[in-house]
Chimera marker file (.cmm) of the C-alpha trace (Angstrom):
<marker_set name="trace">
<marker id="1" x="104.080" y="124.740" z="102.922" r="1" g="1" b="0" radius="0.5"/>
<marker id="2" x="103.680" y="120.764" z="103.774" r="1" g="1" b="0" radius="0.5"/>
<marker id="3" x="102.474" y="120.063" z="100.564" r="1" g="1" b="0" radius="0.5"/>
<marker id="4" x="105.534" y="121.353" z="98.915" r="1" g="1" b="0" radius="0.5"/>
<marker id="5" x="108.131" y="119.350" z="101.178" r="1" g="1" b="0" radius="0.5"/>
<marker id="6" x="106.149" y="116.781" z="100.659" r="1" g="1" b="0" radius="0.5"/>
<marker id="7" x="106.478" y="117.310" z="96.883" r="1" g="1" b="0" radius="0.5"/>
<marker id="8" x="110.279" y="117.709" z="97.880" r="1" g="1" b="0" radius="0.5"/>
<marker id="9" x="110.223" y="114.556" z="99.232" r="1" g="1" b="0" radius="0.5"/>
<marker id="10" x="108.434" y="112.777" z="96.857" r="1" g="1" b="0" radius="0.5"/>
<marker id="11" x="110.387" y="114.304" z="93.917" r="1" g="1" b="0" radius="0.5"/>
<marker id="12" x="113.845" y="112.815" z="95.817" r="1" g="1" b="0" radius="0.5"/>
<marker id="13" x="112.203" y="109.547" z="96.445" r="1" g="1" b="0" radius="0.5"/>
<marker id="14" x="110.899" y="108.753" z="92.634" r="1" g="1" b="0" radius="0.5"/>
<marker id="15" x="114.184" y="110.265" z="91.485" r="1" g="1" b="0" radius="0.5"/>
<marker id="16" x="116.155" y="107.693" z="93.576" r="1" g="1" b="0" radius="0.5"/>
<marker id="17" x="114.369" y="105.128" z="92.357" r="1" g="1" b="0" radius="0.5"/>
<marker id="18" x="114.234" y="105.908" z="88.871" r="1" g="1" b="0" radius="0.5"/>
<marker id="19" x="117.772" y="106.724" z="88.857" r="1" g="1" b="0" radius="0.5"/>
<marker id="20" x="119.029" y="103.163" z="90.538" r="1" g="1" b="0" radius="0.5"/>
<marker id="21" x="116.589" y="101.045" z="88.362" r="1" g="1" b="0" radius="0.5"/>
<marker id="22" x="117.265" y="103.080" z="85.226" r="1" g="1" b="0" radius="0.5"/>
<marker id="23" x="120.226" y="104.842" z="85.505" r="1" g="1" b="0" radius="0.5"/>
<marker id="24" x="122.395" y="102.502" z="86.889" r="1" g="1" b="0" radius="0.5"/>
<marker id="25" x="120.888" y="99.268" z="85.187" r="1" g="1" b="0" radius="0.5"/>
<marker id="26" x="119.276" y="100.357" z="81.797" r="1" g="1" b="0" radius="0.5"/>
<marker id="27" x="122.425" y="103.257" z="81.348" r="1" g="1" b="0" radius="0.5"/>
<marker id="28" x="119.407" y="106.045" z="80.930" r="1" g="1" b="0" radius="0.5"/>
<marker id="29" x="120.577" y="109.672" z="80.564" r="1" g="1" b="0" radius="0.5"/>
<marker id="30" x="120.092" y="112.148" z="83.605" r="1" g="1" b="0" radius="0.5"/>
<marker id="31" x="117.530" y="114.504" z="81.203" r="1" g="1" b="0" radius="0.5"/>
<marker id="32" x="115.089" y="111.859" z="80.874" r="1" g="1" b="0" radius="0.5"/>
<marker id="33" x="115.398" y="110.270" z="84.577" r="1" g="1" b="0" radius="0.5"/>
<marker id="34" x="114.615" y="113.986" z="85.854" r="1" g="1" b="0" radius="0.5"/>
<marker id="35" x="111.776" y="114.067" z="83.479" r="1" g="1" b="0" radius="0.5"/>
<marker id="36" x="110.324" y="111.123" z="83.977" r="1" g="1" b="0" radius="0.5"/>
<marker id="37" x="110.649" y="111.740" z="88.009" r="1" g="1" b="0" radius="0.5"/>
<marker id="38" x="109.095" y="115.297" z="87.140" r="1" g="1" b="0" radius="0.5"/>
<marker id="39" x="106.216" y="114.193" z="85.584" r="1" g="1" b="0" radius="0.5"/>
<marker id="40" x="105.200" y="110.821" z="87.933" r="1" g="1" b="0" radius="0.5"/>
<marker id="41" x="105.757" y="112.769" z="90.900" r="1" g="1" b="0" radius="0.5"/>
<marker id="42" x="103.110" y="115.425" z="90.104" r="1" g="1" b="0" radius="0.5"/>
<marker id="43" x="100.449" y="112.664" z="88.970" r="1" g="1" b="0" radius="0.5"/>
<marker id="44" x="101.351" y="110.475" z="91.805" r="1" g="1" b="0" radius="0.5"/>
<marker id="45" x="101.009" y="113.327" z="94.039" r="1" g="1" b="0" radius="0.5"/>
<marker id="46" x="97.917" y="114.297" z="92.799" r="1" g="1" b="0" radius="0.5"/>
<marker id="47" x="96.118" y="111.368" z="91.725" r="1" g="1" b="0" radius="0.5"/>
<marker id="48" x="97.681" y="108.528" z="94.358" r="1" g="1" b="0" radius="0.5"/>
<marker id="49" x="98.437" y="110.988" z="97.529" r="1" g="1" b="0" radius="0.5"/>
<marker id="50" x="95.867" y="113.457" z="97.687" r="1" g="1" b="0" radius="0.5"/>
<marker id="51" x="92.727" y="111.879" z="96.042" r="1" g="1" b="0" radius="0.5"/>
<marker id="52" x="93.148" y="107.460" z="97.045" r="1" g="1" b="0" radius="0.5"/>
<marker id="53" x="94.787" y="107.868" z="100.081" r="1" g="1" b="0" radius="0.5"/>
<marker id="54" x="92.649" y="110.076" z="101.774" r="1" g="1" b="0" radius="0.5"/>
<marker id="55" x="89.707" y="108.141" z="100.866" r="1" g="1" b="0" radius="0.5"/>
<marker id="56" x="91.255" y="104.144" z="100.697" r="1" g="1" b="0" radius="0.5"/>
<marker id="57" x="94.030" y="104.102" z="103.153" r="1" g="1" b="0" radius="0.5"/>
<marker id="58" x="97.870" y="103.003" z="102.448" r="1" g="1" b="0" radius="0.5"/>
<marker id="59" x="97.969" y="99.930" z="101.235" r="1" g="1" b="0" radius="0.5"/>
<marker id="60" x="95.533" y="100.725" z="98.415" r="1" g="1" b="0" radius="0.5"/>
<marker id="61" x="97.283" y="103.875" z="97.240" r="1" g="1" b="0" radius="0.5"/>
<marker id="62" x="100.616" y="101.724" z="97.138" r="1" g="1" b="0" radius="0.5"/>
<marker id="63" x="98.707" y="99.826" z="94.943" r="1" g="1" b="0" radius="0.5"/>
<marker id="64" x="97.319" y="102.599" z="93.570" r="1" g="1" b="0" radius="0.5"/>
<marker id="65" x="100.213" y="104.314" z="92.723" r="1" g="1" b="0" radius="0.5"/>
<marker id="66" x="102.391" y="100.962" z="91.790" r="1" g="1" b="0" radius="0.5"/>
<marker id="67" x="100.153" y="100.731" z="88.364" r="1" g="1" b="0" radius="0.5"/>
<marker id="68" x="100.227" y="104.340" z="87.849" r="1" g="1" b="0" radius="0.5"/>
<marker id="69" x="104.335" y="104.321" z="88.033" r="1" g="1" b="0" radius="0.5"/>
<marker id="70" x="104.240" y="100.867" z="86.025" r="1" g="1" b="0" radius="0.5"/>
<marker id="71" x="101.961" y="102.383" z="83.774" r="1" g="1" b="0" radius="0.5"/>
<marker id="72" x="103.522" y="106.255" z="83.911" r="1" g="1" b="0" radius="0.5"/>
<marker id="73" x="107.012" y="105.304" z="83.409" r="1" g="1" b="0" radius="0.5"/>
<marker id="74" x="105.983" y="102.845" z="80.673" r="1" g="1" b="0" radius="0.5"/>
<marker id="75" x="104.212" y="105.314" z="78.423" r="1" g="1" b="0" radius="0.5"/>
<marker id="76" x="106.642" y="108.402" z="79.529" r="1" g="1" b="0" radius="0.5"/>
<marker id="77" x="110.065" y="105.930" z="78.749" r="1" g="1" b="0" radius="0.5"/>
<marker id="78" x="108.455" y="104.923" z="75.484" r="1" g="1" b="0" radius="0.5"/>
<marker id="79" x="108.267" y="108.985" z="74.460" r="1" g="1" b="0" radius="0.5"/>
<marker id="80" x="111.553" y="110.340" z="75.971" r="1" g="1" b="0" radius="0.5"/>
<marker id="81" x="114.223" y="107.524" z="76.218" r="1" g="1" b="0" radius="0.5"/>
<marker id="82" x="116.389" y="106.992" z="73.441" r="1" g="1" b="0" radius="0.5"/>
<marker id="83" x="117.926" y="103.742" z="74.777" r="1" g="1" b="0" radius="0.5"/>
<marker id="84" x="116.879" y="100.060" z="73.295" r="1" g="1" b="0" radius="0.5"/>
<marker id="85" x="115.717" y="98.722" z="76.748" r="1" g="1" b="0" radius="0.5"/>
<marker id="86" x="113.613" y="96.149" z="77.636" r="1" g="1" b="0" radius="0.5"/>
<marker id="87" x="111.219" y="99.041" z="79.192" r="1" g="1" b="0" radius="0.5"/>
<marker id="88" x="108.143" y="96.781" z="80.381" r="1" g="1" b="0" radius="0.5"/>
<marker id="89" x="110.842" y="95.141" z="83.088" r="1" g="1" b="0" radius="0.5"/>
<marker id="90" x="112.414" y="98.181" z="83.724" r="1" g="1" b="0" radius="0.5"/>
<marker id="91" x="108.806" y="99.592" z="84.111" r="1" g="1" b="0" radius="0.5"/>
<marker id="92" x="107.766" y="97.154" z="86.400" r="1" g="1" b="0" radius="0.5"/>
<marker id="93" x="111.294" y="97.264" z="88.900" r="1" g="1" b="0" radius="0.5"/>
<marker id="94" x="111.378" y="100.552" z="88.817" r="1" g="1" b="0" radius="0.5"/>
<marker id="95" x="107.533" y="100.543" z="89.909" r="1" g="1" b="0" radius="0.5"/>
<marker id="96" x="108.272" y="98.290" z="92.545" r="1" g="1" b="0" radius="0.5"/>
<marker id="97" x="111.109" y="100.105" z="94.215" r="1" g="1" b="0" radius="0.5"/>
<marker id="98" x="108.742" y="103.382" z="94.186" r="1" g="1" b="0" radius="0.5"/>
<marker id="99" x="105.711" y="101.712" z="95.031" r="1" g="1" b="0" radius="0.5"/>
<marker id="100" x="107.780" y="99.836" z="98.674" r="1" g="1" b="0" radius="0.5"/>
<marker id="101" x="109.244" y="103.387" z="98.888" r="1" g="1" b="0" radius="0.5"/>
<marker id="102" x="105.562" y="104.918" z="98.891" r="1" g="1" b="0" radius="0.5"/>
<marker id="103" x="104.050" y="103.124" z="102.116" r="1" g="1" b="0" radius="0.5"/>
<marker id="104" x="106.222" y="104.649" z="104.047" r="1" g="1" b="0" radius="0.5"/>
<marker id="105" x="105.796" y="107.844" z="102.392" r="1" g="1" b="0" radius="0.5"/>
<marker id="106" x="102.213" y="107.482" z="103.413" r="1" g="1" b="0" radius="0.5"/>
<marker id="107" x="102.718" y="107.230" z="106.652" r="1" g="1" b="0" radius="0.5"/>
<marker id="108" x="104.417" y="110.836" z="106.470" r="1" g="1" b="0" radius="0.5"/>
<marker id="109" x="101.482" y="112.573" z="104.383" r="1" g="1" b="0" radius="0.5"/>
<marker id="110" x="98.449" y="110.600" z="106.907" r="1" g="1" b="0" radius="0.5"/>
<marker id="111" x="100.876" y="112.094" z="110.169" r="1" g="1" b="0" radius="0.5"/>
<marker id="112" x="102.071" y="115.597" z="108.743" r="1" g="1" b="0" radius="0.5"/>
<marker id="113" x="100.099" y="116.734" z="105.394" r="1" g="1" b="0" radius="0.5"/>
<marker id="114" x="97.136" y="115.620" z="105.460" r="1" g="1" b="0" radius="0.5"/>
<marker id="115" x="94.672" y="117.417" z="108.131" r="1" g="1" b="0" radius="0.5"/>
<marker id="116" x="92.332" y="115.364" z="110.606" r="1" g="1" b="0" radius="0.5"/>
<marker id="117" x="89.417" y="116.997" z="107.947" r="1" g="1" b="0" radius="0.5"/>
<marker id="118" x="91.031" y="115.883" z="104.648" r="1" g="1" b="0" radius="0.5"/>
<marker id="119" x="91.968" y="112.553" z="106.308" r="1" g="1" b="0" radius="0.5"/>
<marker id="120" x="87.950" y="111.797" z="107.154" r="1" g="1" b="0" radius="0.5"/>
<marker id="121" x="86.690" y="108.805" z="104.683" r="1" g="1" b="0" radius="0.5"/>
<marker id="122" x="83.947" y="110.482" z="102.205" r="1" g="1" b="0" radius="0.5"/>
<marker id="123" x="82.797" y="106.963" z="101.873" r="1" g="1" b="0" radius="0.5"/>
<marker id="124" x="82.157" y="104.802" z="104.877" r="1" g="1" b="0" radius="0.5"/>
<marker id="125" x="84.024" y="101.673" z="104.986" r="1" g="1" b="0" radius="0.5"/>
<marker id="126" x="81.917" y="99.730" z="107.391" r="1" g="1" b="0" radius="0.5"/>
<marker id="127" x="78.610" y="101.827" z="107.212" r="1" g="1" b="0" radius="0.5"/>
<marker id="128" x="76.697" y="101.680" z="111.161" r="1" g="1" b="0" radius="0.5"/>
<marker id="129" x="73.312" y="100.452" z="109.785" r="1" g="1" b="0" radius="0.5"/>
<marker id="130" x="70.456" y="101.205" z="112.806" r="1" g="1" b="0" radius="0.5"/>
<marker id="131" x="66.693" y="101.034" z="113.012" r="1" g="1" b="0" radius="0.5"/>
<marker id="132" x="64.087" y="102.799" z="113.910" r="1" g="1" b="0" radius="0.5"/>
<marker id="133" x="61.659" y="102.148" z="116.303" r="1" g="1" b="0" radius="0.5"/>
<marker id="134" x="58.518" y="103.202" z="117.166" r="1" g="1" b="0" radius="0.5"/>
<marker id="135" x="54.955" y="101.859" z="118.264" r="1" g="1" b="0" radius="0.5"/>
<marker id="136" x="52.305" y="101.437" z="115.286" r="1" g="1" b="0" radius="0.5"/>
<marker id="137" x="49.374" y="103.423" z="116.206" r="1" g="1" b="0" radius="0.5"/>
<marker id="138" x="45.921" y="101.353" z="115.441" r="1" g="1" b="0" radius="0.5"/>
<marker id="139" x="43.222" y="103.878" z="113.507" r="1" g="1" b="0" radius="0.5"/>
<marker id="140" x="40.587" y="101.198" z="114.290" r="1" g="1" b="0" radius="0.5"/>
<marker id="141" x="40.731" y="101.069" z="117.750" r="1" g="1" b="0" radius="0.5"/>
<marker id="142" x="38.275" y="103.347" z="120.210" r="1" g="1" b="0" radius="0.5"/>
<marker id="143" x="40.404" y="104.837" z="122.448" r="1" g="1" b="0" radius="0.5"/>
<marker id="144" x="43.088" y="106.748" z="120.022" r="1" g="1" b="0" radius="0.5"/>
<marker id="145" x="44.215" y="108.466" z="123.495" r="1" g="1" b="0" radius="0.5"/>
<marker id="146" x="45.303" y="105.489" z="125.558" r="1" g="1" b="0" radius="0.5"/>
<marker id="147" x="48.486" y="103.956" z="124.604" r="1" g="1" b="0" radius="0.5"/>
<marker id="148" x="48.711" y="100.148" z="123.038" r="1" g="1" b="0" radius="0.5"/>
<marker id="149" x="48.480" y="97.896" z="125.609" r="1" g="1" b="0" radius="0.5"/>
<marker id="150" x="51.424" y="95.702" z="126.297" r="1" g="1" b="0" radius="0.5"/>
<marker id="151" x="51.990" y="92.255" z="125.903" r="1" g="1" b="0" radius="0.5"/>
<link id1="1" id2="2" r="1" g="1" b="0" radius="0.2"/>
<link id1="2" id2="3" r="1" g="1" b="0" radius="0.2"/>
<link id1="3" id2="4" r="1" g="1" b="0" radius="0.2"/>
<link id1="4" id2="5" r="1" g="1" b="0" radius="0.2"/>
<link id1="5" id2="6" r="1" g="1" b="0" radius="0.2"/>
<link id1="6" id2="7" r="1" g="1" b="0" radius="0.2"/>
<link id1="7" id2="8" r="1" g="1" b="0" radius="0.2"/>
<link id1="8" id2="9" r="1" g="1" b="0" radius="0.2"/>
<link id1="9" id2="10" r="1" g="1" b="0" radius="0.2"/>
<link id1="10" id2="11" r="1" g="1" b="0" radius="0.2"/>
<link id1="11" id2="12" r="1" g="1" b="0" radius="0.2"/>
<link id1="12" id2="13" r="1" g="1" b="0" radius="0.2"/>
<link id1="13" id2="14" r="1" g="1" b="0" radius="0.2"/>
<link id1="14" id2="15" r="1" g="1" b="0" radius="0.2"/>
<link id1="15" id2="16" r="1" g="1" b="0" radius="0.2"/>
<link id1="16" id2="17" r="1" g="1" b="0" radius="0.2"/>
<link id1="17" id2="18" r="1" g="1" b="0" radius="0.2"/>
<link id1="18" id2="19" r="1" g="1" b="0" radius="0.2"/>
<link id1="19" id2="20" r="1" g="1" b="0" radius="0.2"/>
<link id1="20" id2="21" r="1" g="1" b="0" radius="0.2"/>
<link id1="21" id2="22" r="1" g="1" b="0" radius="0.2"/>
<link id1="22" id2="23" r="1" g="1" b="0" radius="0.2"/>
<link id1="23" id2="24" r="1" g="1" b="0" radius="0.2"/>
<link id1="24" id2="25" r="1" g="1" b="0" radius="0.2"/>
<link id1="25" id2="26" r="1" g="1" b="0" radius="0.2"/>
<link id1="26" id2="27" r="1" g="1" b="0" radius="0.2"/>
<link id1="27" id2="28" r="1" g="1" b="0" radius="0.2"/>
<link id1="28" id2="29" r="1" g="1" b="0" radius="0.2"/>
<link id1="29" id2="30" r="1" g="1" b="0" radius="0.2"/>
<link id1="30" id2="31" r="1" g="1" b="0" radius="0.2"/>
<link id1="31" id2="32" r="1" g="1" b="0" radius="0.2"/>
<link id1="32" id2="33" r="1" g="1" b="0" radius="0.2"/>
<link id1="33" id2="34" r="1" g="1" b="0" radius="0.2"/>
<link id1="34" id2="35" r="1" g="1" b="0" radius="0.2"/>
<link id1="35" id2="36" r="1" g="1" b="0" radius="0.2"/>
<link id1="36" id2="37" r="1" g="1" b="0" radius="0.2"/>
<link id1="37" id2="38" r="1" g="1" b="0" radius="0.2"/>
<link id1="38" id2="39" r="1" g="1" b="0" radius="0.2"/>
<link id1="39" id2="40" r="1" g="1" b="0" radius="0.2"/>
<link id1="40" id2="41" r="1" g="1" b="0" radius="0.2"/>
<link id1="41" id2="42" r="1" g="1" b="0" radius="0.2"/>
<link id1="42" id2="43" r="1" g="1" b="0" radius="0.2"/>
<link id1="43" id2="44" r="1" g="1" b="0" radius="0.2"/>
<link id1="44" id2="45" r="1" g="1" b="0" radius="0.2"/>
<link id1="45" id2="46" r="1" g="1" b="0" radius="0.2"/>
<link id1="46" id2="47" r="1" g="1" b="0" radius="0.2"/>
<link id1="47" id2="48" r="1" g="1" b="0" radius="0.2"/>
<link id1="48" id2="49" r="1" g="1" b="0" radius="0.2"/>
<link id1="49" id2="50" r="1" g="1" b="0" radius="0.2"/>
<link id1="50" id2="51" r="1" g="1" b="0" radius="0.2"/>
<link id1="51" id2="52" r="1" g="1" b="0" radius="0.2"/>
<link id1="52" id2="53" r="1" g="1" b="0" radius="0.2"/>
<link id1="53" id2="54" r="1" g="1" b="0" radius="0.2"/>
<link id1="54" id2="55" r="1" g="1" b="0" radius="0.2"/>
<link id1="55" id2="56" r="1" g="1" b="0" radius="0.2"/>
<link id1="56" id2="57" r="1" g="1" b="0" radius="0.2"/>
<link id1="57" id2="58" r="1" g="1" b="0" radius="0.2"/>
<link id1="58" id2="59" r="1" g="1" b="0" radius="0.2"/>
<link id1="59" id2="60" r="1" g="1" b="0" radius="0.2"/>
<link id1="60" id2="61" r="1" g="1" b="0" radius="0.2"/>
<link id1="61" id2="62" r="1" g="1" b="0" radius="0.2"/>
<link id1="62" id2="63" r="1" g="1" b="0" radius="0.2"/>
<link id1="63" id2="64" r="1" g="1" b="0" radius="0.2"/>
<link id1="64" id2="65" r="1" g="1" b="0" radius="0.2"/>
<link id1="65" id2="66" r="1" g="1" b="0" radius="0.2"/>
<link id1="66" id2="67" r="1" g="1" b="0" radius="0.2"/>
<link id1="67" id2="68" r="1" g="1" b="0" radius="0.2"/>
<link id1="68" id2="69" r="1" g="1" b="0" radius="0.2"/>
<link id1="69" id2="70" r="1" g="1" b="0" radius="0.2"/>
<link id1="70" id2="71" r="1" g="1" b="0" radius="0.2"/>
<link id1="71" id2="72" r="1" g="1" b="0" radius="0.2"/>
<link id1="72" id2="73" r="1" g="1" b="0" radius="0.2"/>
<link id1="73" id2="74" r="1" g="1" b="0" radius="0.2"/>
<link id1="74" id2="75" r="1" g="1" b="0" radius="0.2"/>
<link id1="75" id2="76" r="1" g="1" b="0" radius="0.2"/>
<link id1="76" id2="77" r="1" g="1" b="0" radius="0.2"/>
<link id1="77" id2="78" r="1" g="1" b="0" radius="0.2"/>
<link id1="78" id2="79" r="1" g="1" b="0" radius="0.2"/>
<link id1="79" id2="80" r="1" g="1" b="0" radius="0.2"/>
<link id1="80" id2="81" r="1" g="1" b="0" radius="0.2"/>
<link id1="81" id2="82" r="1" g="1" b="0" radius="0.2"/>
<link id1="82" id2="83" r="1" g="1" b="0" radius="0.2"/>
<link id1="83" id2="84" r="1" g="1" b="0" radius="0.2"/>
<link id1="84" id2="85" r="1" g="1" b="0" radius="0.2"/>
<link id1="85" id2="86" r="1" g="1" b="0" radius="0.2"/>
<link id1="86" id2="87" r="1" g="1" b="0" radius="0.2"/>
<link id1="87" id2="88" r="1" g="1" b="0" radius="0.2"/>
<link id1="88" id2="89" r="1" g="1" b="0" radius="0.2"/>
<link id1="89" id2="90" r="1" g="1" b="0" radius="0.2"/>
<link id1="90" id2="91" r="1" g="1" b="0" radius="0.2"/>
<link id1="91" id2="92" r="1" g="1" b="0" radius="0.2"/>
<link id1="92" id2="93" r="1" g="1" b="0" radius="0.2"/>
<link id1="93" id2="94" r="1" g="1" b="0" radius="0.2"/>
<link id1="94" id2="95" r="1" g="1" b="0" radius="0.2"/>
<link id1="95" id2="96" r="1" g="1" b="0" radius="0.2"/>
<link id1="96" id2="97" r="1" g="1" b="0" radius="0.2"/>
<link id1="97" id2="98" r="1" g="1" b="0" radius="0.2"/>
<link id1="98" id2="99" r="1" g="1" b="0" radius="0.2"/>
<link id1="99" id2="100" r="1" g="1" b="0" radius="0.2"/>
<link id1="100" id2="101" r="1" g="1" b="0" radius="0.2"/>
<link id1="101" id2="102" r="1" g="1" b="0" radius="0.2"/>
<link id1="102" id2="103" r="1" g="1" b="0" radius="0.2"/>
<link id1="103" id2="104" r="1" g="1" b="0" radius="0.2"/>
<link id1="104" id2="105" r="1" g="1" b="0" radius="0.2"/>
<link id1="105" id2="106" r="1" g="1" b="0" radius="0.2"/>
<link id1="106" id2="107" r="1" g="1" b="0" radius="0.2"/>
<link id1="107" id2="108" r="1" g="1" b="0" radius="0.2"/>
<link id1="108" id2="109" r="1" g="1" b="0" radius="0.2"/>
<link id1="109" id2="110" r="1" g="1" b="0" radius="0.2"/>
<link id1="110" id2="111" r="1" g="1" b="0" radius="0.2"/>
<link id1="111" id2="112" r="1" g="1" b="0" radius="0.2"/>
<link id1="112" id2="113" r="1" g="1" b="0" radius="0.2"/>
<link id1="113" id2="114" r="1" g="1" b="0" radius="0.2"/>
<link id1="114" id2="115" r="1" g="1" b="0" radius="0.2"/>
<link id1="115" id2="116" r="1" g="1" b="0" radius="0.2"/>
<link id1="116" id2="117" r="1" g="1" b="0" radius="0.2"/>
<link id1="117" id2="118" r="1" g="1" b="0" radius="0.2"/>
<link id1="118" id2="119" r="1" g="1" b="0" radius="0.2"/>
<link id1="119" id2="120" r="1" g="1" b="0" radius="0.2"/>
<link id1="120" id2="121" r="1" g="1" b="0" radius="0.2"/>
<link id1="121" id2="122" r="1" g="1" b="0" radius="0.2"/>
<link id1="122" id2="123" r="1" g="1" b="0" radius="0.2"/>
<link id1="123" id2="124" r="1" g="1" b="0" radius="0.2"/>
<link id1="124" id2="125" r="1" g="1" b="0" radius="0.2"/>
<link id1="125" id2="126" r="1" g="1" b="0" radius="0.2"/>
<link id1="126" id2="127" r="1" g="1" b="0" radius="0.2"/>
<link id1="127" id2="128" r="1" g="1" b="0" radius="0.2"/>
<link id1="128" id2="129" r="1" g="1" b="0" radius="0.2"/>
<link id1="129" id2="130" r="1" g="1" b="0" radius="0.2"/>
<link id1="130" id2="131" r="1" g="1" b="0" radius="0.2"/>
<link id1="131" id2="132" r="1" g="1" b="0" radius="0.2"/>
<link id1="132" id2="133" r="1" g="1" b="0" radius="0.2"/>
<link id1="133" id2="134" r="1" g="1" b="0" radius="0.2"/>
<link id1="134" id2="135" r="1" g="1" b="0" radius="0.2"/>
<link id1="135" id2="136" r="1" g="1" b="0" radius="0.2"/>
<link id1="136" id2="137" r="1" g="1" b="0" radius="0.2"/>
<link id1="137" id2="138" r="1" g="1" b="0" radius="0.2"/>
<link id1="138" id2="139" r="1" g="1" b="0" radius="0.2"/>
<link id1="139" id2="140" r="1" g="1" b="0" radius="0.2"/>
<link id1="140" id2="141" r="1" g="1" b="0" radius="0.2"/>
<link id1="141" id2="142" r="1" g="1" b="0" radius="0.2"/>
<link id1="142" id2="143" r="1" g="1" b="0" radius="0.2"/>
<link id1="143" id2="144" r="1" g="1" b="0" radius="0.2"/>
<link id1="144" id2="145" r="1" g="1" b="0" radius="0.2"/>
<link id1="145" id2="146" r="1" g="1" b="0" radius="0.2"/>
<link id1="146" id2="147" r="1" g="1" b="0" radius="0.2"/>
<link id1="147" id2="148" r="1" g="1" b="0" radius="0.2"/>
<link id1="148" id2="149" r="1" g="1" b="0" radius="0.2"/>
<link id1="149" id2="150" r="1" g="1" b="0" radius="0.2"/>
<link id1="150" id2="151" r="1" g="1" b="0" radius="0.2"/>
</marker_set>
């Protein structure tokens, strides 16, 4: 059930954005706002929220997910709007508003989504390196029962 208010949320947030960027400024219908905001929401969700985040932390899934809106929007604007827009700037605002919009969106999915399990790093960041130690045993010497003798 948190996943889908989270979608919820997500789904209002990218739609805000996309609307003010390219509704209000490029004059793009409602039809193809709603699907693009459809369609990045799902692979944001997906790709930046449940797979980088997780495993990166918030700053690089704003990153993460600012080149996969500038990218997204890009390639989904060039298919389904009918406008003549200058669509890499509108691409790139549009990305920026989501992507500013998104770090705080994190903060929601690390505190209420995303479990203390799913939130554990499958790679280590900073890696505890530690050594062994143990006493070499000498095959030459006579008495194998005796311990080493110490310095």
């Amino acid at each position: 059930m948190e996943h889908v208010k989270a979608l919820l949320i997500k789904f209002v947030m990218v739609t805000a954005a996309v609307w003010v960027i390219l509704g209000l400024f490029y004059g793009v219908d409602l039809g193809e706002i709603l699907t693009i905001s459809t369609l990045l929401t799902i692979a944001a969700y997906i790709i930046g929220d449940l797979f980088v985040l997780p495993r990166y932390g918030n700053m690089t899934a704003a990153v993460a997910d600012f080149g996969l809106a500038y990218i997204g929007i890009w390639m989904i604007g060039s298919v389904v709007i009918n406008e003549n827009i200058s669509l890499g700037w509108a691409s790139f605002s549009t990305a920026l508003v989501i992507a500013s919009a998104e770090v705080l969106f994190h903060f929601y999915m690390m505190r209420r989504v995303l479990t203390q399990d799913q939130n554990r790093s499958q790679i280590q960041q900073n890696p505890a390196f530690s050594t062994e130690m143990a006493e070499e045993t000498d095959i030459h010497r006579e008495d194998h029962d005796q311990p080493p003798p110490r310095p």
